[in-house]
N, C-alpha and C positions, 0 to 999 in steps of 0.2 A: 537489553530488552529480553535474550531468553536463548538458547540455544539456536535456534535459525538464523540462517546469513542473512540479512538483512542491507537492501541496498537505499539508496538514497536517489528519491525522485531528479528527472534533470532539469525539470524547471522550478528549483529550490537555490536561495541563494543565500550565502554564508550570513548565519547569526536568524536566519527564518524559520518559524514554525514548520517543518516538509513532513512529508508524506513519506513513509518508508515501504519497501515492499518485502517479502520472503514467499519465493513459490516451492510447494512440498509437492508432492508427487499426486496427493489428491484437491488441495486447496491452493489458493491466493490468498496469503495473511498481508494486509493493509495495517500500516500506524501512523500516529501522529507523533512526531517528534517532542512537539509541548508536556505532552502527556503520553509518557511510554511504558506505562503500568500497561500488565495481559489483558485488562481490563477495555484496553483505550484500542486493543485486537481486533478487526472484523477478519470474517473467514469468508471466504465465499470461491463457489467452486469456479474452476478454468471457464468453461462456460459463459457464467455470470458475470466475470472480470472481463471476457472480450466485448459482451454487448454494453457494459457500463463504459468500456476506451469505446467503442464506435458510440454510444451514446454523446458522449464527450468531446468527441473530435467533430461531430453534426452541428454542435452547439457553438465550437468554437469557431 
């Protein structure tokens, strides 16, 4: 995918499209496995990725 450590969501299961994550020291890079061109990349700041897990976790 690109130079960042990149980890593997844990509710992804073998041969599935998952979620990948890489945290930099100013952002949260998010990808999708299916599509792992820079393009398939969102950025979004520390912040933004906590209210979108408590968004997520409300819903589930």
């Amino acid at each position: 995918m690109s130079q960042h450590v990149w980890t593997k969501s844990s509710h992804c299961q073998e041969g599935e499209a998952c979620v990948h994550i890489s945290v930099t020291a100013e952002t949260v890079l998010l990808a999708d496995s299916a599509t792992p061109s820079p393009a398939a990349i969102l950025s979004i700041s520390h912040p933004a990725f906590t209210n979108l897990i408590r968004m997520l976790k409300a819903d589930g």
